[in-house]
C-alpha positions as CSV (number, residue, x, y, z in Angstrom):
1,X,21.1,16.6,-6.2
2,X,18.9,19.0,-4.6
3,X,16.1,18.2,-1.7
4,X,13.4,18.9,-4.6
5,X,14.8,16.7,-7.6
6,X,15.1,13.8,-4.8
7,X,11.6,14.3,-4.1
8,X,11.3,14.1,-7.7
9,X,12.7,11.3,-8.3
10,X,11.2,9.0,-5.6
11,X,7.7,10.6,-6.0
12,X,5.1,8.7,-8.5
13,X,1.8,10.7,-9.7
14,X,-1.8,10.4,-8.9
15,X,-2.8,8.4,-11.9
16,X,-0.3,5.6,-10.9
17,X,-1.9,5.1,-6.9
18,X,-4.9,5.0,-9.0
19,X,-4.3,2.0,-11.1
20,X,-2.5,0.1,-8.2
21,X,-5.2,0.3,-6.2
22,X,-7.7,-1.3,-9.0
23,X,-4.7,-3.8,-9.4
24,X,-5.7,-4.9,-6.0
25,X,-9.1,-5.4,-6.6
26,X,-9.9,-8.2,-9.4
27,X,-13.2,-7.5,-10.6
28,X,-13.0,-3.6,-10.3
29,X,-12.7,-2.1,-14.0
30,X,-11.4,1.4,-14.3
31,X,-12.9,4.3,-16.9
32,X,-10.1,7.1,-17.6
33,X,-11.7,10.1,-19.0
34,X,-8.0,11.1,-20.9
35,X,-5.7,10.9,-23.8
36,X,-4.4,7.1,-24.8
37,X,-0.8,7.7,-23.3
38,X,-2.6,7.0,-19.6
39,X,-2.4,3.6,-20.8
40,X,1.5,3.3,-20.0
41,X,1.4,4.5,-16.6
42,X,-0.9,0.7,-15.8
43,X,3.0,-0.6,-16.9
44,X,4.4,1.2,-13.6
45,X,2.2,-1.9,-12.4
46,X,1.3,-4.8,-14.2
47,X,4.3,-6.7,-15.1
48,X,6.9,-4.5,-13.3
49,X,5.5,-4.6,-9.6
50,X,3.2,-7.2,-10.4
51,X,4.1,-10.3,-12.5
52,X,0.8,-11.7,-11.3
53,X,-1.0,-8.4,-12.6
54,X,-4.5,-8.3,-14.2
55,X,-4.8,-4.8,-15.3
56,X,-3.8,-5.7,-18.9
57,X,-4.8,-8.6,-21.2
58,X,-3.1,-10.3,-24.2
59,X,-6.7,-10.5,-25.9
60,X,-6.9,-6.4,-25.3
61,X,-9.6,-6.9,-22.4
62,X,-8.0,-4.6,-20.2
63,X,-9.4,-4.0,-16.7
64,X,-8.1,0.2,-17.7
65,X,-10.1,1.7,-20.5
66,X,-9.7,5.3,-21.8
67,X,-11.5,8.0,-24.2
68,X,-8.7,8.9,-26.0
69,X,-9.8,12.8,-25.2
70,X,-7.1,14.8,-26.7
71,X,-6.9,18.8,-27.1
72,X,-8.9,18.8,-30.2
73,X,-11.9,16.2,-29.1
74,X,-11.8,17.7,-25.5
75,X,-14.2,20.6,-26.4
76,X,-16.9,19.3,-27.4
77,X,-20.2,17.3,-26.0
78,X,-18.4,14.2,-24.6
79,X,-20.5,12.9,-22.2
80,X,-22.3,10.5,-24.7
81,X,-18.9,9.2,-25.4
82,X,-18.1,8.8,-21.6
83,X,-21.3,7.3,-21.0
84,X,-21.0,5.0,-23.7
85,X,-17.7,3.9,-23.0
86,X,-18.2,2.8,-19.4
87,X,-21.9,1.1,-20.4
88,X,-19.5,-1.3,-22.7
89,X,-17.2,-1.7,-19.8
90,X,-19.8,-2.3,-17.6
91,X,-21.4,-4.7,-19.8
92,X,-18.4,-7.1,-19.2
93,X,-19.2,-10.3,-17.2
94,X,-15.8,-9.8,-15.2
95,X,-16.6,-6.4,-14.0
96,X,-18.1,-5.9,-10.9
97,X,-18.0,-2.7,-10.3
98,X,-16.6,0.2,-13.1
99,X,-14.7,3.5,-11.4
100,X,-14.7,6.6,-13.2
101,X,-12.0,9.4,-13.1
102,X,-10.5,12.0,-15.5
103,X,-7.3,13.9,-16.4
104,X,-7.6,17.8,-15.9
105,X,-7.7,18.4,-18.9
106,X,-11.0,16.8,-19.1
107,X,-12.0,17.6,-16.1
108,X,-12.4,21.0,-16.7
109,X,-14.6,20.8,-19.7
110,X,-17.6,20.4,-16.9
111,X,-18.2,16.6,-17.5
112,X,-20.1,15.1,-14.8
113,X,-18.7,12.1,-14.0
114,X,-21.0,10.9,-10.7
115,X,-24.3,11.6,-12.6
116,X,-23.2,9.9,-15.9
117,X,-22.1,7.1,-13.4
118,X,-25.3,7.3,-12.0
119,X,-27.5,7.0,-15.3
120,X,-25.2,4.0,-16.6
121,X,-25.9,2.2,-13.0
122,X,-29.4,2.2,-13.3
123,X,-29.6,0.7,-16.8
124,X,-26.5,-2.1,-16.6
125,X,-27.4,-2.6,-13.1
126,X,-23.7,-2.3,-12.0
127,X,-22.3,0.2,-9.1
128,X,-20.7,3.0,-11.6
129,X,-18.2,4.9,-9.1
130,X,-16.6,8.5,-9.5
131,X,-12.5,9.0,-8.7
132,X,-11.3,12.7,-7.9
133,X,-9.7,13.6,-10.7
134,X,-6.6,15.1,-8.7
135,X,-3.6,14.5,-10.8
136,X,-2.9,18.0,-10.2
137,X,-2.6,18.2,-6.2
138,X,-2.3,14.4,-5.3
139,X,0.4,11.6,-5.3
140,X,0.2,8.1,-5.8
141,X,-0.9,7.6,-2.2
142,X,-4.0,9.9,-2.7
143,X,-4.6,8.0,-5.9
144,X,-4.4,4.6,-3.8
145,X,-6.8,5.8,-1.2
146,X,-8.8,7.7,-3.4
147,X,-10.2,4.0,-5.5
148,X,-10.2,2.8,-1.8
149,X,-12.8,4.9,-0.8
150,X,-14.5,4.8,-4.3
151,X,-14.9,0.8,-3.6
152,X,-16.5,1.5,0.0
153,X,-19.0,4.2,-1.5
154,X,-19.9,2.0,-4.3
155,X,-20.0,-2.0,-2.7
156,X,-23.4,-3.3,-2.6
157,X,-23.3,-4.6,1.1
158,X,-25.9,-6.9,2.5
159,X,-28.3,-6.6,5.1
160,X,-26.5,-8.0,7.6
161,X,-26.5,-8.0,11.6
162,X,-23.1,-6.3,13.2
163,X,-21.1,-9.0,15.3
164,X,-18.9,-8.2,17.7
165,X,-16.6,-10.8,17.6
166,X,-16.6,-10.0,14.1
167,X,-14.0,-7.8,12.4
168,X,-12.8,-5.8,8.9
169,X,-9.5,-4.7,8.5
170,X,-9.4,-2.0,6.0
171,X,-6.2,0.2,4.4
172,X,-3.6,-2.4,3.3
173,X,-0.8,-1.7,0.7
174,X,-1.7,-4.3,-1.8
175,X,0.7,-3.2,-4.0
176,X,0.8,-6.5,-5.7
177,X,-0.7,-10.5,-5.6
178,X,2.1,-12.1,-5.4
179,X,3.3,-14.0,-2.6
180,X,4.7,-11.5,0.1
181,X,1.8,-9.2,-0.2
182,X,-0.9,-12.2,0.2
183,X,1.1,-13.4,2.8
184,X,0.6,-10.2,4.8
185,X,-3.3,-10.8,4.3
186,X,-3.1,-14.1,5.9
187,X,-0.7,-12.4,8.6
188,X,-3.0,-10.0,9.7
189,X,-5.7,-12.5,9.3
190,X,-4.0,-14.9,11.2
191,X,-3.0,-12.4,14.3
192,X,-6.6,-11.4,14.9
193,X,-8.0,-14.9,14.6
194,X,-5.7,-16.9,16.0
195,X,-5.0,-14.5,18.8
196,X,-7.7,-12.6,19.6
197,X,-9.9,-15.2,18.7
198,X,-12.2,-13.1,16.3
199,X,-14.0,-14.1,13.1
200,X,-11.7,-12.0,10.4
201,X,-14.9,-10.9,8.0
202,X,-12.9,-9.3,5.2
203,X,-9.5,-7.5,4.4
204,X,-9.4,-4.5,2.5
205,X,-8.1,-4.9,-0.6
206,X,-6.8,-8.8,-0.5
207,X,-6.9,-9.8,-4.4
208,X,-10.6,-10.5,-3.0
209,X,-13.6,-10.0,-5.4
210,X,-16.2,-7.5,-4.0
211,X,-18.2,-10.6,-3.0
212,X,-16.1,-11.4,-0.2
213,X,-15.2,-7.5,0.1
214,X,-18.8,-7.3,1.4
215,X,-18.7,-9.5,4.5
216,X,-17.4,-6.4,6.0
217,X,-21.2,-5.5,6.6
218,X,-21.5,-7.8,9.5
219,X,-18.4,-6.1,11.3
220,X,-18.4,-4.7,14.2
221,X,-15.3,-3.2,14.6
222,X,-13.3,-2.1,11.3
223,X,-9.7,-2.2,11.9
224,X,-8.4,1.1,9.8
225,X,-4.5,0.9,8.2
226,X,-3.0,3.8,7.1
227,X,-3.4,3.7,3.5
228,X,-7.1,3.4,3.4
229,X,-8.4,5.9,5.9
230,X,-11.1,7.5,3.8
231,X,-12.1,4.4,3.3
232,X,-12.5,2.6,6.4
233,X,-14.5,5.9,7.6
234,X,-16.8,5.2,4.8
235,X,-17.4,1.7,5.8
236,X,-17.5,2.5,9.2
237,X,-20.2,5.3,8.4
238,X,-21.8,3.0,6.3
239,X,-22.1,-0.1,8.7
240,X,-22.5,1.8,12.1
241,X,-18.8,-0.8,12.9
242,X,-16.9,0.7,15.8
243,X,-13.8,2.4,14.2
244,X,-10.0,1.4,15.6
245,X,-7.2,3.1,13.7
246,X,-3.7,2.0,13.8
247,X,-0.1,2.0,12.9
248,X,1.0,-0.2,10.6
249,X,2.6,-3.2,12.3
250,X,6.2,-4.0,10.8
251,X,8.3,-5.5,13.4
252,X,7.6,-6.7,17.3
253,X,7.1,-3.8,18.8
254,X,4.5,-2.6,16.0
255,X,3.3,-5.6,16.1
256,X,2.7,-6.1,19.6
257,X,1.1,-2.4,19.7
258,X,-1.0,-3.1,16.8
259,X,-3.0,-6.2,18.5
260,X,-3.3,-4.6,22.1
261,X,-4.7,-1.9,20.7
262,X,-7.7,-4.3,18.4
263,X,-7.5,-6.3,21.8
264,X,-8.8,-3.1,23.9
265,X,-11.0,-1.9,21.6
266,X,-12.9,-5.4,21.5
267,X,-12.9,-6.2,25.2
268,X,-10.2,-9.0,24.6
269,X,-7.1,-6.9,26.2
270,X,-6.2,-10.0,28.5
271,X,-6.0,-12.4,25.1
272,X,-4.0,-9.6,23.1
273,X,-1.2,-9.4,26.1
274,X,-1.2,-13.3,26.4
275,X,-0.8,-13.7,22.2
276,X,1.9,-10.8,22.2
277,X,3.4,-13.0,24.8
278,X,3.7,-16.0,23.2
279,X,4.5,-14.4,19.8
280,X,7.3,-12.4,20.9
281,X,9.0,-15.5,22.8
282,X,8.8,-17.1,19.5
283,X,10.4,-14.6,17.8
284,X,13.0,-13.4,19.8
285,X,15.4,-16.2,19.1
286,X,15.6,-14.9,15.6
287,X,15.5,-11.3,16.0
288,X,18.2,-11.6,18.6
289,X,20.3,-13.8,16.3
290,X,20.2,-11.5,13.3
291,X,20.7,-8.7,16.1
292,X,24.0,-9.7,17.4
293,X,25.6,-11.4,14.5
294,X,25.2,-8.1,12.6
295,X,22.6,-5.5,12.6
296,X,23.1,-4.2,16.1
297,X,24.6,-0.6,16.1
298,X,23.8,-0.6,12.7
299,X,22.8,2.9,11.1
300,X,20.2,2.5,8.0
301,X,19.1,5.6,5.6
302,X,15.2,5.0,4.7
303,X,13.8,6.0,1.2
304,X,9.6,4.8,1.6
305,X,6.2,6.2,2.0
306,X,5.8,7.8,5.5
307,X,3.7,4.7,7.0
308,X,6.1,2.3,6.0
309,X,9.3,4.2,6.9
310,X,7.9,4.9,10.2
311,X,7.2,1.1,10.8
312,X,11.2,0.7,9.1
313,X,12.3,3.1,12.2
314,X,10.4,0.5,14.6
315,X,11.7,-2.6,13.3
316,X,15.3,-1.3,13.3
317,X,14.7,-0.1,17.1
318,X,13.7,-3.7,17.5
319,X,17.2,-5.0,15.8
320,X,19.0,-2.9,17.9
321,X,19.9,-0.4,14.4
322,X,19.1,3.2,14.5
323,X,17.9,5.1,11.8
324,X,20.2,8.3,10.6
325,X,17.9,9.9,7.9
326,X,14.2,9.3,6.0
327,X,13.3,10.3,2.6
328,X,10.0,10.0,2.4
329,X,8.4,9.3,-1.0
330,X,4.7,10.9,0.0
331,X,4.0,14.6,-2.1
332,X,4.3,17.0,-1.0
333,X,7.1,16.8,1.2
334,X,5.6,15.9,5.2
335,X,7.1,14.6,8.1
336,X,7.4,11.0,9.3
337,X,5.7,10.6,12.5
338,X,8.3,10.3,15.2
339,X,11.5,11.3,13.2
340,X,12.1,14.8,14.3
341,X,15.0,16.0,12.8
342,X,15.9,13.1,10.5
343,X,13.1,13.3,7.8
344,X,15.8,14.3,5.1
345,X,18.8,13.3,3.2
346,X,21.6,15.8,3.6
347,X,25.2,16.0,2.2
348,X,25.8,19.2,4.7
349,X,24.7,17.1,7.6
350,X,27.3,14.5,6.4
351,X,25.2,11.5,5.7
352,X,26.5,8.4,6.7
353,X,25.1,4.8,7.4
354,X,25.6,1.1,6.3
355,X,22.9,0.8,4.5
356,X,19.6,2.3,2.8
357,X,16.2,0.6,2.8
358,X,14.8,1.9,-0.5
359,X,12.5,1.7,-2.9
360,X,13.6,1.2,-6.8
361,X,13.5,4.6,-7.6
362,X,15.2,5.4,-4.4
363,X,17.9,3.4,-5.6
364,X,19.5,6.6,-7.6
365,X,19.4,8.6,-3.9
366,X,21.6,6.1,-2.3
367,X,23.7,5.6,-4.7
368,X,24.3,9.6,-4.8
369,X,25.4,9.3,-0.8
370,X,27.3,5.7,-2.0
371,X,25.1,3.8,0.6
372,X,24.4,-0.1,-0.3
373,X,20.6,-0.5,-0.4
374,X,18.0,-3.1,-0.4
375,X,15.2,-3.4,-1.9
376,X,11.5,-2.6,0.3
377,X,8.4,-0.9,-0.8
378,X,6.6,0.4,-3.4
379,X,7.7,0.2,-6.6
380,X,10.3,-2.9,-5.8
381,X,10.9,-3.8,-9.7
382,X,13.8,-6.0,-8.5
383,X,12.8,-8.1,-5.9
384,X,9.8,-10.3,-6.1
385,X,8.4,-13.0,-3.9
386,X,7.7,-16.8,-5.6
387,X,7.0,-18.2,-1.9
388,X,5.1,-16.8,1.0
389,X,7.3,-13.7,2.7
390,X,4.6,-11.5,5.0
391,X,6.3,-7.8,5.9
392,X,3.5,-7.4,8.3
393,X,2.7,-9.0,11.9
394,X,5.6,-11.3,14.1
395,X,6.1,-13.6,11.3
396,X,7.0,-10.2,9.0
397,X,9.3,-9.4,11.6
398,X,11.8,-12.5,11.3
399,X,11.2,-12.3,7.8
400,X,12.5,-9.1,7.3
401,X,14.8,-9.3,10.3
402,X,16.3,-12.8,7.8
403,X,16.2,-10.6,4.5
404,X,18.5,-7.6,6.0
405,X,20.5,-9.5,7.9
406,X,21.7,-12.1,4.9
407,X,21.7,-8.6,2.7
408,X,24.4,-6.9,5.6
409,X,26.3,-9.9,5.3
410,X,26.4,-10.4,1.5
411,X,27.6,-6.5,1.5
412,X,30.2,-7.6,4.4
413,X,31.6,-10.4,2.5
414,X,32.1,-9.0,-0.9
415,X,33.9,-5.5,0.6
416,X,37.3,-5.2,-0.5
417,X,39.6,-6.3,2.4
418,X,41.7,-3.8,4.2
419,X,45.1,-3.3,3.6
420,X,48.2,-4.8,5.9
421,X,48.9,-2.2,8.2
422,X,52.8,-1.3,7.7
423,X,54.9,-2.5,10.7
């Protein structure tokens, strides 16, 4: 397989970041100026990645509506249509807020989606939000961050008087409301509350109606993640909120960088180094323990988006495991940050490692290089979460440290055993 059909195959389009990002929002309703076959790619999500998934409804009152353009309809005058699609949407109690985007192919035809938006607004009284249309030039990353930023344009956000002990934390991977992913919310939650003493005034998205979305008005520092950049700048442009961007914080050393770096930027650096303190004492015992009956000089393949893979590379540094090659599943093809030299899968470089962190579709790369994987990341259509599993935060870290460790030893124990050497 060459370097471009692997990208292929772990790469998702546009359209599919743009529905999983209004997964993550409940009472966000989504407008799709485009033929009716859109209305599979919401399956990439509801269902699959999400069994707890509101996107789609039984009774046909699905959050994802579309115009059925097609190459005949497309043409003509269809901003009436357009219009009058998204005012029915809009009418709904449920929705909140509608977001508007297109396929090219409508695109193109000159529609303009922000005024229409606009005009519908002021008569249903309902923030009516444009979406790039960028099927064309984005990935499902762009299409993620893209409805991000759309929600921090469009959120009515109260009058409200910035505190400083208050914060927003803005640019999660929601990828889905189930367990694991709200326990990263509460992770996050809990590692800025609990030890920095702050008042945590929203989390960005969180399975949280707008409603509570809005507390982020009274912020005063926004706490940026890397998949909602655009839109913590928004906010942060919006609210006058001092802006603090970080890494994503998978694993101790992340996770320790992650709230030093909240704990400077709100004058609480003496807290942060006492709660990194006490958090990584209570975690050692069970990194260490997966670390030496196991993982340590383990080498790991990684198949993820670049923000995830980089905090994958951290957390096997914190295992003692090193990290022999990245695939990353971001289009086009970019670097991971800090992985000169190892962002790609190579049969000439003679690939080798124990196993492969990997997303579903990255499933078919390892098993190209015969490398045992596991599960992680976006889309994970295996492996869902019934009970509370964060990724995120010092808690994450054991977590995850506990899943690869009883996955190395399920692979150890069902391995063929060697043959008698001959005497």
């Amino acid at each position: 397989m060459s370097d471009d059909r692997r990208l292929g195959v772990v790469r998702l389009p546009y359209m599919v970041g743009v529905y999983l990002g209004v997964n993550a929002f409940p009472d966000v309703w989504l407008v799709v100026d485009g033929p009716d076959c859109l209305f599979f790619k919401a399956e990439y999500v509801h269902g699959s990645q999400d069994l707890h998934s509101t996107l789609l409804s039984p009774t046909g009152r699905h959050r994802v509506a579309h115009t059925l353009a097609d190459t005949v309809n497309v043409v003509t005058d269809r901003e009436p249509v357009v219009a009058d699609l998204i005012r029915r949407v809009a009418a709904r109690d449920e929705a909140a807020m509608v977001l508007v985007t297109a396929m090219p192919m409508a695109s193109i035809t000159g529609s303009q989606y922000d005024r229409i938006g606009r005009e519908v607004a002021a008569s249903v009284g309902k923030p009516i939000v444009d979406v790039p249309a960028r099927s064309l030039d984005g990935d499902w990353l762009d299409g993620y961050a893209e409805v991000l930023e759309g929600v921090a344009r469009g959120i009515p956000l109260p009058a409200a008087e910035r505190d400083d002990g208050a914060v927003a934390i803005v640019g999660l991977l929601a990828d889905r409301t189930e367990a694991d992913r709200l326990a990263d919310v509460v992770e996050v939650r809990r590692m800025l509350a609990a030890g920095l003493g702050l008042d945590v005034a929203a989390v960005w998205p969180s399975n949280a109606p707008l409603a509570a979305l809005a507390g982020v008005a009274r912020a005063g520092t926004i706490v940026s993640l890397p998949y909602g950049r655009k839109a913590a700048r928004t906010l942060a442009k919006r609210t006058r909120a001092r802006l603090v961007e970080t890494d994503l914080p998978v694993g101790v050393e992340a996770s320790s960088r992650w709230v030093r770096a909240v704990g400077e930027a709100t004058g609480r650096a003496d807290r942060a180094g006492a709660f990194v303190a006490a958090e990584s004492r209570e975690a050692t015992p069970a990194i260490e323990a997966a670390s030496s009956r196991g993982l340590a000089g383990g080498s790991w393949a990684v198949v993820a988006d670049p923000h995830l893979a980089a905090g994958l590379v951290s957390f096997a540094a914190d295992v003692g495991a090193s990290v022999a090659a990245v695939l990353s599943t971001r289009h086009p093809a970019r670097p991971v940050a800090g992985l000169p030299g190892r962002e790609a899968f190579s049969h000439e470089a003679g690939l080798r490692a124990d196993l492969c962190l990997c997303t579903t579709r990255g499933i078919e790369v390892a098993t190209e290089f015969g490398l045992p994987w596991m599960e992680v990341g976006f889309p994970s259509y295996g492996t869902h979460a019934l009970a509370p599993v964060p990724t995120l935060g010092f808690r994450g870290a054991v977590a995850l440290a506990g899943r690869v460790w009883n996955h190395v030893r399920f692979l150890r124990d069902r391995a063929p055993a060697a043959a008698p050497r001959a005497r």
